[in-house]
Backbone as CSV, one residue per row, in Angstrom:
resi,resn,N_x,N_y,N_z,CA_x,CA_y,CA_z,C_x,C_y,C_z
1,UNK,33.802,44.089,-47.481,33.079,44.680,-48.558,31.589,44.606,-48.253
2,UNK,31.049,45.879,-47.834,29.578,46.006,-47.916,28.946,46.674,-48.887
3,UNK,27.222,46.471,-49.196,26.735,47.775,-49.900,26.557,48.900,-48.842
4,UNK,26.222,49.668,-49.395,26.257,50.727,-48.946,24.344,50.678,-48.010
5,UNK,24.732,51.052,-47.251,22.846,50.708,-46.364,22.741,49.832,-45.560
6,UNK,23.687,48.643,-45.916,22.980,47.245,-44.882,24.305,47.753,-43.723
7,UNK,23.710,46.731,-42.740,24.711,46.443,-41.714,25.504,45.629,-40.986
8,UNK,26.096,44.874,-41.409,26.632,43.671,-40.614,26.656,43.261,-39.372
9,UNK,26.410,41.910,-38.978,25.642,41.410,-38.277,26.619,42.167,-36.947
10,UNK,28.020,41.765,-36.671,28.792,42.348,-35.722,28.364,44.170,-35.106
11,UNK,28.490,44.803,-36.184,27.928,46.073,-36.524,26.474,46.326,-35.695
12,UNK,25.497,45.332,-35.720,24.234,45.367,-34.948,24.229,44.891,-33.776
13,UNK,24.937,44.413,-33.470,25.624,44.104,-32.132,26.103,44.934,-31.268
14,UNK,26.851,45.936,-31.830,27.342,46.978,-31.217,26.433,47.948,-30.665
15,UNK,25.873,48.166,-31.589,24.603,48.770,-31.664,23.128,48.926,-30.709
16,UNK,23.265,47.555,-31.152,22.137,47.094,-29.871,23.137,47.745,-28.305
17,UNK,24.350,46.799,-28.827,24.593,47.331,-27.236,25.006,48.981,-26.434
18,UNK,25.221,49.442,-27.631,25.597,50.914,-27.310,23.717,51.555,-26.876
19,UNK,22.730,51.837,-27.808,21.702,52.273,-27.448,21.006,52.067,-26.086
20,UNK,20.242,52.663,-25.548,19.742,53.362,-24.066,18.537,51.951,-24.288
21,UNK,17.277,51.715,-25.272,16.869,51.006,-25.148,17.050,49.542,-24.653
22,UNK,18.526,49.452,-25.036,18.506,47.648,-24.815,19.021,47.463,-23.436
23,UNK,19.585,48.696,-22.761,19.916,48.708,-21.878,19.350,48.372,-20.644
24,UNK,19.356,48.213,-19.009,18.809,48.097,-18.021,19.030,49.596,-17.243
25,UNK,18.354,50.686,-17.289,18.864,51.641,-16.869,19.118,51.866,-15.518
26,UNK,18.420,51.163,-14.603,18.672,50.747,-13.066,19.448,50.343,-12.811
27,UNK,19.983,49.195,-13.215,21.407,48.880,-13.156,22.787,48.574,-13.958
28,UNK,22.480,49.247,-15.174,23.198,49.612,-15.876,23.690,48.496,-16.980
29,UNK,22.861,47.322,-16.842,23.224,45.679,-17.228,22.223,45.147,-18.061
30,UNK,22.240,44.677,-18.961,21.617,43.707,-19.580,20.606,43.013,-18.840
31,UNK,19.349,42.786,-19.241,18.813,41.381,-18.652,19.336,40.614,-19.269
32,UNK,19.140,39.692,-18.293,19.867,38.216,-17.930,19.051,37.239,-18.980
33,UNK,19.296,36.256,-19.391,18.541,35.705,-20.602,18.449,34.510,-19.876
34,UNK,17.490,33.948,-19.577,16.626,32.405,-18.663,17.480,30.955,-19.569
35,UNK,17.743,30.296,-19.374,17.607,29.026,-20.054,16.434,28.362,-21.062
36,UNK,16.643,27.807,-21.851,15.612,27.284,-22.624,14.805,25.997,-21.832
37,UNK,13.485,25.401,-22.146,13.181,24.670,-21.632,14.010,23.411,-21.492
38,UNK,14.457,22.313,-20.610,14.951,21.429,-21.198,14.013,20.094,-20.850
39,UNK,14.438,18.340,-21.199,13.796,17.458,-20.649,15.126,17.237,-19.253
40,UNK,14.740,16.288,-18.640,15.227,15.715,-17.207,15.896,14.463,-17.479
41,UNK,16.857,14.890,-17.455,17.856,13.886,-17.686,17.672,12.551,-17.041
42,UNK,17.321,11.915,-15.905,16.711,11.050,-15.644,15.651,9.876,-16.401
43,UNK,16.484,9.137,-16.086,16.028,7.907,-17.303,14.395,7.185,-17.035
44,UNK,13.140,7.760,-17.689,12.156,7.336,-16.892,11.116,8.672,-16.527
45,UNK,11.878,9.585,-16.699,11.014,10.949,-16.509,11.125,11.721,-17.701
46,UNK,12.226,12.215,-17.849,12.480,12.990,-19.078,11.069,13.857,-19.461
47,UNK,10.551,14.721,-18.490,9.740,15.780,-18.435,10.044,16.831,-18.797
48,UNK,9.521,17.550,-19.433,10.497,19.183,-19.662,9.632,19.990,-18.673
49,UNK,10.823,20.796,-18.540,10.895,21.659,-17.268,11.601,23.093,-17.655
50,UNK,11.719,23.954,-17.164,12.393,25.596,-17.101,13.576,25.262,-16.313
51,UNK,14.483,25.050,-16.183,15.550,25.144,-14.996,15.557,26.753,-14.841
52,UNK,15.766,26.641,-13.794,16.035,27.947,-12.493,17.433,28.331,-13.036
53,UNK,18.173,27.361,-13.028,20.417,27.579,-13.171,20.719,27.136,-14.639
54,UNK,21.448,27.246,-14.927,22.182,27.004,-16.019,22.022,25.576,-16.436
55,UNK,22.945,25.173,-15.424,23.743,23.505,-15.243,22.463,22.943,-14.670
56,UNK,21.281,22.927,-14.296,20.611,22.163,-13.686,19.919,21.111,-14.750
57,UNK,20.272,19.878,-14.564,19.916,18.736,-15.379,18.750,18.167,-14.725
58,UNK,17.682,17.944,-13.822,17.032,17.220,-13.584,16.076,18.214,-13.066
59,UNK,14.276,17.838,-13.206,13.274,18.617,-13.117,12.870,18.447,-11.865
60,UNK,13.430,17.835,-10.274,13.035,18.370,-9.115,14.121,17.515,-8.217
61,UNK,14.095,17.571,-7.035,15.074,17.191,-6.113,14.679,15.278,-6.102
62,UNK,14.015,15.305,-6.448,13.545,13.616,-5.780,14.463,13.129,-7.055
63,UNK,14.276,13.396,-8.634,14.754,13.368,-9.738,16.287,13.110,-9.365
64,UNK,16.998,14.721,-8.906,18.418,14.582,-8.642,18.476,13.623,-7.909
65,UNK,17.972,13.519,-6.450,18.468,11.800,-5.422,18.307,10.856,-6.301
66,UNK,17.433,10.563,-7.170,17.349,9.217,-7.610,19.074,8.999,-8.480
67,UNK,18.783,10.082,-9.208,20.289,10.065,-10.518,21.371,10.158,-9.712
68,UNK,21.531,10.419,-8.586,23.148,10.224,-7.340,22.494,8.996,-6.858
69,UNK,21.667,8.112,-6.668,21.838,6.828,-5.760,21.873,6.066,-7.380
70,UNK,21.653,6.339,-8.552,22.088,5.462,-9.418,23.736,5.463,-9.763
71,UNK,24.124,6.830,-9.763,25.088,6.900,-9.943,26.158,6.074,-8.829
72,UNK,25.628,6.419,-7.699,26.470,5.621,-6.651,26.407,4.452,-7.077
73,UNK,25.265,3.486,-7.299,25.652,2.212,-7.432,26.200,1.839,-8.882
74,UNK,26.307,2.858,-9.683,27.041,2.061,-11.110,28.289,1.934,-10.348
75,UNK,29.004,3.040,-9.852,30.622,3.545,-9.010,30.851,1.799,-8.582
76,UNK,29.391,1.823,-7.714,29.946,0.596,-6.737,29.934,-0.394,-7.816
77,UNK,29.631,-0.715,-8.829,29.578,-2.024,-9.651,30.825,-2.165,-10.582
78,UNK,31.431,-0.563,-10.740,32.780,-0.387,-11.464,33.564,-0.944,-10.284
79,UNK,33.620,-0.732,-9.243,34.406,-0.927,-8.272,34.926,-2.602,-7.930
80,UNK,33.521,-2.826,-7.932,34.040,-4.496,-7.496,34.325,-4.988,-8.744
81,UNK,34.048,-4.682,-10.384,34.334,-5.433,-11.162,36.145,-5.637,-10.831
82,UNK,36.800,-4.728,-10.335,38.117,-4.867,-10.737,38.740,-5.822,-9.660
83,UNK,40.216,-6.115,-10.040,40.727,-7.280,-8.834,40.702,-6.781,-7.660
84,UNK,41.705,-5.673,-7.539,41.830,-4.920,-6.087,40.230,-5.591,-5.060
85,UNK,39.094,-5.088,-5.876,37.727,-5.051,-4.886,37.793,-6.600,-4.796
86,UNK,37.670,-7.305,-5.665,37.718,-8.582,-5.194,38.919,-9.043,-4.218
87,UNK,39.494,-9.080,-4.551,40.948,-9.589,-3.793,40.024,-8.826,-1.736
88,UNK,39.595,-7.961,-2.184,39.353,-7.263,-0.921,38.398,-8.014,-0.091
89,UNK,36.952,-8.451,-0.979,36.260,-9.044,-0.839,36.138,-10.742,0.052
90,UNK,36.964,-11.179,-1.056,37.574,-12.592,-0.341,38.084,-12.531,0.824
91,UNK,38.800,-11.196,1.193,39.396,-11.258,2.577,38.625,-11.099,3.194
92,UNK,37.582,-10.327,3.429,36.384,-10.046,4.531,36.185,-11.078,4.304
93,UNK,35.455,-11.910,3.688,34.704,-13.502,3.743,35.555,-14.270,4.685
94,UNK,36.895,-14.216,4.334,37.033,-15.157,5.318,37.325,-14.929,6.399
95,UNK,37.562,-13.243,6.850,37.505,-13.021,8.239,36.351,-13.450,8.929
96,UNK,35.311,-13.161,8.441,33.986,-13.046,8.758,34.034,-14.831,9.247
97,UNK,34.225,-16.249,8.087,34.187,-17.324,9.096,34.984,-17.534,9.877
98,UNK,36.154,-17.210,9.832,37.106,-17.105,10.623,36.516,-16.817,12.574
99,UNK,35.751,-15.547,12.272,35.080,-14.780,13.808,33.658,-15.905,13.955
100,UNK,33.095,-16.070,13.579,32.104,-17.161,13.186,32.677,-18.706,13.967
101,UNK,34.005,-19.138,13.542,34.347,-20.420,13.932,34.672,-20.180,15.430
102,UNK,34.790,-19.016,15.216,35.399,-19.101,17.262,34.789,-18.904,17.936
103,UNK,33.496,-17.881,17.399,31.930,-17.795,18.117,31.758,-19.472,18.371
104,UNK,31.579,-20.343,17.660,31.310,-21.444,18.137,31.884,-22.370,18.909
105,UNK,33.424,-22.045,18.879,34.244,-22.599,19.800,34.027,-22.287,21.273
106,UNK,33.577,-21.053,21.202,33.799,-20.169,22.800,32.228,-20.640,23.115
107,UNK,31.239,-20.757,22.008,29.763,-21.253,22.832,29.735,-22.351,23.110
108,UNK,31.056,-23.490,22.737,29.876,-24.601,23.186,31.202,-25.135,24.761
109,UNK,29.814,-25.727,25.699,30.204,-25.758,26.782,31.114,-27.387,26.651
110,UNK,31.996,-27.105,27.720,33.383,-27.424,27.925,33.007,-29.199,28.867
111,UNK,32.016,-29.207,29.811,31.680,-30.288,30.481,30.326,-29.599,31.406
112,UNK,29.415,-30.412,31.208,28.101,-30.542,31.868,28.280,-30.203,33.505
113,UNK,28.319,-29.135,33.979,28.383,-29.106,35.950,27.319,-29.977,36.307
114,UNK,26.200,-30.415,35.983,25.349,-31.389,36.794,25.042,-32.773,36.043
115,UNK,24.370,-33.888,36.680,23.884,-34.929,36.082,22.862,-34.367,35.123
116,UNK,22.918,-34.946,33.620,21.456,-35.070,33.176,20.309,-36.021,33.656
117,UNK,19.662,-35.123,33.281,18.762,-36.152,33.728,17.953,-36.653,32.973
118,UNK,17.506,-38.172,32.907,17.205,-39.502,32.885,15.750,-40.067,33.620
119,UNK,15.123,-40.215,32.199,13.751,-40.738,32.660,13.752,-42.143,32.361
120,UNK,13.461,-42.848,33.680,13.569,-44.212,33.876,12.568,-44.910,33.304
121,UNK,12.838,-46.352,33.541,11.423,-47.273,32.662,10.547,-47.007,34.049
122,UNK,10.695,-47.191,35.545,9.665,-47.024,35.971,8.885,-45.490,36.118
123,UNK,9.326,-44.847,35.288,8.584,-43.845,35.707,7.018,-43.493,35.051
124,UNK,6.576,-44.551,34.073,5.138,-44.539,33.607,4.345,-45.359,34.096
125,UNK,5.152,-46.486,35.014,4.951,-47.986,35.655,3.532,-47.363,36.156
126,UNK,3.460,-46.728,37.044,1.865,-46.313,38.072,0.640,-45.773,36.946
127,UNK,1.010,-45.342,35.061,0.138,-44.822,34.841,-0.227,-46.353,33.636
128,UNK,0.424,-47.276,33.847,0.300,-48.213,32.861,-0.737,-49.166,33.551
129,UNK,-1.371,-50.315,32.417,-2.497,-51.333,32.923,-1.505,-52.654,33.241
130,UNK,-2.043,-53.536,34.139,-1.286,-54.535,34.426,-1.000,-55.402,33.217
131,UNK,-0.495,-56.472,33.129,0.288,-57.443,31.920,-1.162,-58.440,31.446
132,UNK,-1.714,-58.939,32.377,-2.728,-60.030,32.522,-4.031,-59.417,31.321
133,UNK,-4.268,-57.946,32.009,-5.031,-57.727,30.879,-4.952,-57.417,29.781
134,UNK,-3.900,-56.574,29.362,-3.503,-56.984,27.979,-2.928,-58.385,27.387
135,UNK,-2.467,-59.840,27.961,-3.198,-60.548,27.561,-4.186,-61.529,27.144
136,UNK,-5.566,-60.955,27.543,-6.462,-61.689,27.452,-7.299,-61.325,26.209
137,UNK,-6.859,-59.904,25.622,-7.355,-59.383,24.789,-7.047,-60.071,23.304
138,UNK,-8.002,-60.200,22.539,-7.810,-61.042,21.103,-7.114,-59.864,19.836
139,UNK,-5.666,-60.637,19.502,-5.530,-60.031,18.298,-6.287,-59.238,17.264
140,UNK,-7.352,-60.443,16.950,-7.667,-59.533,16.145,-8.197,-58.047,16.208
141,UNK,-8.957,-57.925,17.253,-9.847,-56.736,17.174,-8.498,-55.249,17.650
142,UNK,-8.662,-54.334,16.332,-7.496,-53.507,16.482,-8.498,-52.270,17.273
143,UNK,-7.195,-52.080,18.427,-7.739,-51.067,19.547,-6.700,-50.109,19.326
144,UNK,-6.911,-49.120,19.611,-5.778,-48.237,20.288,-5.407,-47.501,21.239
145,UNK,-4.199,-47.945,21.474,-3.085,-48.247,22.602,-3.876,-47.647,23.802
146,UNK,-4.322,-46.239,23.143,-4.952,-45.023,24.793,-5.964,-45.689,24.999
147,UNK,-7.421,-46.295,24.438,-8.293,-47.023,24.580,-7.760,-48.247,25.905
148,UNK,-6.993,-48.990,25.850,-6.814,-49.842,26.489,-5.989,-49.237,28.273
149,UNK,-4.810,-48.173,27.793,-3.913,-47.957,28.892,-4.960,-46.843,30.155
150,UNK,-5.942,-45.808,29.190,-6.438,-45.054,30.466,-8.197,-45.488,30.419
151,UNK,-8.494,-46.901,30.585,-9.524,-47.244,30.929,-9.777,-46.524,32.124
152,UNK,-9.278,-46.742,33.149,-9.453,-45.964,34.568,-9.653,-44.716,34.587
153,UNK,-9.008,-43.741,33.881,-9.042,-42.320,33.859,-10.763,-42.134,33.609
154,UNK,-10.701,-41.066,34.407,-12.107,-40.033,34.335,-12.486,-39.372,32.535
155,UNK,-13.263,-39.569,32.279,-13.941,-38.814,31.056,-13.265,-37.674,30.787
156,UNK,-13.225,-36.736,29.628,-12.713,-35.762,29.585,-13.940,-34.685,29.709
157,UNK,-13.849,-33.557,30.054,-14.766,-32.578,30.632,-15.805,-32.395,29.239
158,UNK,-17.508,-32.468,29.253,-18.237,-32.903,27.768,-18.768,-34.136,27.491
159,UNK,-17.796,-35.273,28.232,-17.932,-36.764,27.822,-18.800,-37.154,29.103
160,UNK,-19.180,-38.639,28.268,-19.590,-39.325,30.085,-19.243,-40.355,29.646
161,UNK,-19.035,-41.461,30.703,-18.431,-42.166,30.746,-19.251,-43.750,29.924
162,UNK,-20.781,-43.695,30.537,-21.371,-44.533,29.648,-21.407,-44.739,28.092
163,UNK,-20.960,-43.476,27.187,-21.202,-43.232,26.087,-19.513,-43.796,25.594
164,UNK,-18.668,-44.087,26.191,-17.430,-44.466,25.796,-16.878,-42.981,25.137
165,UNK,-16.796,-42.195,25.171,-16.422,-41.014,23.652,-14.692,-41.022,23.745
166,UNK,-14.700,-41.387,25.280,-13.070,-41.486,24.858,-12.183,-42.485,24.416
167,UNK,-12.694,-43.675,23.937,-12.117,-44.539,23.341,-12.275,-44.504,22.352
168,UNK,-11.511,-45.176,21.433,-11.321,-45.573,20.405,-12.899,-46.656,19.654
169,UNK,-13.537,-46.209,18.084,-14.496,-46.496,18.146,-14.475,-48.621,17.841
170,UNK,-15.297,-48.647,18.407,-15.226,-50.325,18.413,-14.329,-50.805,19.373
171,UNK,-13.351,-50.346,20.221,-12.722,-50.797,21.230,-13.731,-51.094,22.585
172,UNK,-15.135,-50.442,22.626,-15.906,-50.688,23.591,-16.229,-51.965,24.571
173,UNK,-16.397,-52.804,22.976,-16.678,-54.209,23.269,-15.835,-54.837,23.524
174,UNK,-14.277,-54.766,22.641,-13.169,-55.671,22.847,-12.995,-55.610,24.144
175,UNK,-13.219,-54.197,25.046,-12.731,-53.828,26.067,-13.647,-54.326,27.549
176,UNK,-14.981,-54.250,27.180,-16.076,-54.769,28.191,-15.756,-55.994,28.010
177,UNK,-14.939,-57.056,26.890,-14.957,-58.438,27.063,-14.064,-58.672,27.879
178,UNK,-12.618,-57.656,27.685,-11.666,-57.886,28.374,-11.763,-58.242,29.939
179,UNK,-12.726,-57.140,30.642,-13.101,-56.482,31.646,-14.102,-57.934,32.621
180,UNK,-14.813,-58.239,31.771,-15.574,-59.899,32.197,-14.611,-60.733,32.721
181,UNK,-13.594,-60.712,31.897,-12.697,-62.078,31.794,-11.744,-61.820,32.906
182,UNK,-11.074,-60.826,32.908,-10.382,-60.439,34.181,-10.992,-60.145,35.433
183,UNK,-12.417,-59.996,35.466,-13.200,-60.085,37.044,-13.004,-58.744,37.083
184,UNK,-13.173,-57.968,36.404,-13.462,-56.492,37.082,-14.931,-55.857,36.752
């Protein structure tokens, strides 16, 4: 039931589409009607954008990679929640020490082919001071040890020898007393 004059909405439809104006006369088709603006589905951007396609949810390619490497790792977090992934899990672990324990079995060597070798007590004997003079030296006065053992040694390159620099400080004297007493 209409009045008489108006037109129903179906009715203008037709209409539109029957007339030459709404038409594409080149190719005989409708223009194509664009998408509305949308935002970017991406959690963090949500920019609005024109999509190019229909279905296109995200406002540039870096957008889409990010939303597939999130998506991949939710997959992977559904995945191991369940037993199967675990049950799976545990088994690699213990393959893994399993290859691990025998790596160490197969590295360590079986018996030594040569003598070790062994640093003897005489082998510092020629760089040590004789017995006599260490003891003539008095407890109390605290020296140290290098002060007393490389009296003989040459200065170090900087030093001289009158100035003592390579001893120990206050060992000078303990050491010139020593040196009286033993005749050197």
């Amino acid at each position: 039931m209409s009045l008489p004059g108006t037109i129903l909405p179906w009715a203008l439809l037709r209409i539109l589409l029957i007339s030459p104006q709404c038409r594409n006369t080149a190719e005989g088709k409708r223009p194509t009607r664009r998408p509305r603006t949308r935002a970017c589905l991406l959690k963090g951007c949500e920019r609005r954008f024109r999509p190019v396609a229909a279905r296109q949810r995200y406002c540039s390619p870096q957008c889409r990679q990010a939303a597939r490497q999130w998506s991949r790792w939710k997959a992977q977090q559904r995945y191991r929640a369940t037993a199967a992934a675990k049950e799976k899990r545990q088994g690699q672990g213990r393959r893994y020490r399993e290859r691990v324990k025998e790596r160490k079995q197969a590295a360590q060597p079986e018996a030594v082919p040569e003598a070790a070798r062994v640093i003897t007590n005489n082998f510092f004997r020629a760089l040590l001071r004789p017995a006599w003079l260490l003891r003539r030296i008095r407890p109390a006065t605290k020296i140290a040890a290098a002060a007393l053992l490389f009296t003989g040694l040459p200065a170090r390159r900087g030093t001289r020898l009158a100035t003592r620099a390579a001893l120990a400080p206050g060992a000078a004297a303990a050491l010139e007393e020593a040196q009286q007493c033993g005749g050197r």
